[in-house]
C-alpha positions in Angstrom: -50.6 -68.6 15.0 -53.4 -67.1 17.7 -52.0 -65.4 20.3 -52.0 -67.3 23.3 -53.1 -64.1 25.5 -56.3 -63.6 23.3 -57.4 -67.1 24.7 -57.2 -66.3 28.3 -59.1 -63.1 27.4 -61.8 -65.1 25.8 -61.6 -67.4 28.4 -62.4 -63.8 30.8 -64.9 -62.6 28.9 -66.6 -66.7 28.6 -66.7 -66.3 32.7 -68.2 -62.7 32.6 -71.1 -63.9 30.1 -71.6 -67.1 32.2 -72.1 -65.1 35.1 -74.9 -63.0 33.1 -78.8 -64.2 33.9 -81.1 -65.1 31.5 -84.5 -63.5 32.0 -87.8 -63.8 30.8 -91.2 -61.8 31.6 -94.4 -63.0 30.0 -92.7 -65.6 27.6 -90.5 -62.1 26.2 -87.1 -62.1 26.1 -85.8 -59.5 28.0 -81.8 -58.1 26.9 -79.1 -58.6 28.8 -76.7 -55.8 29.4 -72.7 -56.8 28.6 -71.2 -57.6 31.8 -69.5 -54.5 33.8 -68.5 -54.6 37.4 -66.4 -52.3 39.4 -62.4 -53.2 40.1 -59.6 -51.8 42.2 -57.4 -51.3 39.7 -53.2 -50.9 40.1 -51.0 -49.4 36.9 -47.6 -49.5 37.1 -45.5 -47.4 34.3 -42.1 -48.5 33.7 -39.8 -46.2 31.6 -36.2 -47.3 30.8 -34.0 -45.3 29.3 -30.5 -45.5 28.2 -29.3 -43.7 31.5 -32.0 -44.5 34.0 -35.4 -46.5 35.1 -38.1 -44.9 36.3 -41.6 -46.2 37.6 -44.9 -44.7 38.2 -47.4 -46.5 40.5 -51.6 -45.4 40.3 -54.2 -47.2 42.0 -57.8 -45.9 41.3 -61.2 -47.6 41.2 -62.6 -48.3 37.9 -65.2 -50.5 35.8 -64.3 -53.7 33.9 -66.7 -53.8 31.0 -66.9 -56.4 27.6 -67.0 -54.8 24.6 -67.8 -56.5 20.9 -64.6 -58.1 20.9 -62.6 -57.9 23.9 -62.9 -56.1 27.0 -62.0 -52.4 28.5 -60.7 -51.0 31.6 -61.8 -47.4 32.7 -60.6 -45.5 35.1 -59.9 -41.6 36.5 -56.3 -41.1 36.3 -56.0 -38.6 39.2 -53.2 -35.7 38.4 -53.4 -32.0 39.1 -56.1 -32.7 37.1 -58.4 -35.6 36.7 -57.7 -37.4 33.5 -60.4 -39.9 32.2 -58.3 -43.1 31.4 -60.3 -46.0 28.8 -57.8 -48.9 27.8 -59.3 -52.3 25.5 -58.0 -55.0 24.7 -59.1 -57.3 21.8 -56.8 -59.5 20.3 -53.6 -58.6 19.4 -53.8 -55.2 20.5 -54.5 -52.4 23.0 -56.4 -48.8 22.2 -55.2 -46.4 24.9 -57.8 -43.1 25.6 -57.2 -40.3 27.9 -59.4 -37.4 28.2 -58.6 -34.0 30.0 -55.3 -32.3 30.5 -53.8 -35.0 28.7 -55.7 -35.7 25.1 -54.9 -38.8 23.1 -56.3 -41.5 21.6 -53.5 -44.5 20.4 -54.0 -48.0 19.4 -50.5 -50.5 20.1 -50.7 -53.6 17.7 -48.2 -56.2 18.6 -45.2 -56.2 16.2 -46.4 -53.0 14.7 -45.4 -49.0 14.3 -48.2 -46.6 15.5 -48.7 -43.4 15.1 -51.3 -40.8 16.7 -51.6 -37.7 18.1 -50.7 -36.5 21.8 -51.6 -33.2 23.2 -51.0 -31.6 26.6 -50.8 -28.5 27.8 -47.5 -28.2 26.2 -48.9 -28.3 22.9 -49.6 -31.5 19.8 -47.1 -33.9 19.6 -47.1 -37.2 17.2 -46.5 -40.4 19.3 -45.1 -43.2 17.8 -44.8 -46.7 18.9 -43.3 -49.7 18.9 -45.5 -52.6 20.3 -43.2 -55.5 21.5 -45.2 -57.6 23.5 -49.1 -57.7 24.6 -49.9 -60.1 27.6 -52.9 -61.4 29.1 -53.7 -63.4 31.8 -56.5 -63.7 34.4 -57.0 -59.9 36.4 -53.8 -58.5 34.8 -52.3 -56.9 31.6 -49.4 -55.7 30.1 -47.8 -54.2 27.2 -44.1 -52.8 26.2 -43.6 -50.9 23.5 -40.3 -48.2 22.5 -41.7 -44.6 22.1 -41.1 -41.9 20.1 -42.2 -38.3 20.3 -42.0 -35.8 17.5 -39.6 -38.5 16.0 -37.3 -38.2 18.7 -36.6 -41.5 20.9 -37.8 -41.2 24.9 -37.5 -44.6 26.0 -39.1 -48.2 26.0 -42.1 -47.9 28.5 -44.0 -51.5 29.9 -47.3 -50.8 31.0 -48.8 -53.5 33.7 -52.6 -53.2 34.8 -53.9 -56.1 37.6 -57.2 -55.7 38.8 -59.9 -57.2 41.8 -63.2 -57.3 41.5 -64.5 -54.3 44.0 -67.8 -53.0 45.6 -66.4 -49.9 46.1 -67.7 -47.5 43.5 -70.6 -49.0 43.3 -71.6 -49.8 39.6 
């Protein structure tokens, strides 16, 4: 059965392509780029554990951008030190990158286990996941998943990402 969110993602990426324009020069067809365009972006990480919740809030400005069969989200997550933050989304999964401080390049696949690895500057790790659900509608996505670090449980963390459309870093 197709996943339900995959169809308001195609339906997404049908608008951005619609609002590409088709140009000729000389009766040569000239390429069109995939669609990008700058967002405001908002992420809110929720952690739950078995003795508390916890919830991280980051807003940044980003770039929405198509990709062969979905679409990406890119961002600067701002810490002590900037971390460069890529997430896509095509079909029944999401493919998490993070440059910098924080190194780690993991794909969640709903109903799967997941493995990669994690390094910070306390050393390589193996993350493990869990994907329980991947959602998708219009400006806003989320995913929950339970994780695991060096085999050891830390908690079930839900991920939700809305964005706007935004002339504010100017892409």
């Amino acid at each position: 059965m197709p996943n339900p969110a995959f169809a308001v993602a195609k339906k997404e990426i049908k608008k951005m392509q619609d609002r590409r324009k088709s140009c000729t020069l000389d009766d040569e067809v000239i390429e069109v780029k995939p669609v990008r365009y700058p967002v405001r972006l908002r992420q809110v990480t929720s952690i739950q554990d078995d003795a508390m919740r916890e919830s991280v809030e980051l807003e940044a400005d980003g770039t929405l951008f198509e990709t062969k069969d979905g679409f990406a989200l890119k961002f600067m997550q701002e810490d002590e030190q900037p971390i460069d933050t890529t997430i896509k989304w095509s079909h029944d999964q999401v493919a998490l990158n993070r440059k910098g401080p924080v190194s780690m390049h993991h794909v969640f696949i709903l109903g799967q286990n997941t493995k990669s690895g994690y390094e910070s500057q306390f050393g390589q790790m193996v993350m493990e996941t869990e994907t329980a659900t991947i959602e998708m509608t219009e400006q806003r996505m989320q995913f929950q998943y339970d994780l695991m670090m060096n085999h050891q449980p830390v908690g079930l963390y839900t991920i939700e990402l809305t964005w706007e459309r935004s002339e504010a870093n100017g892409i």
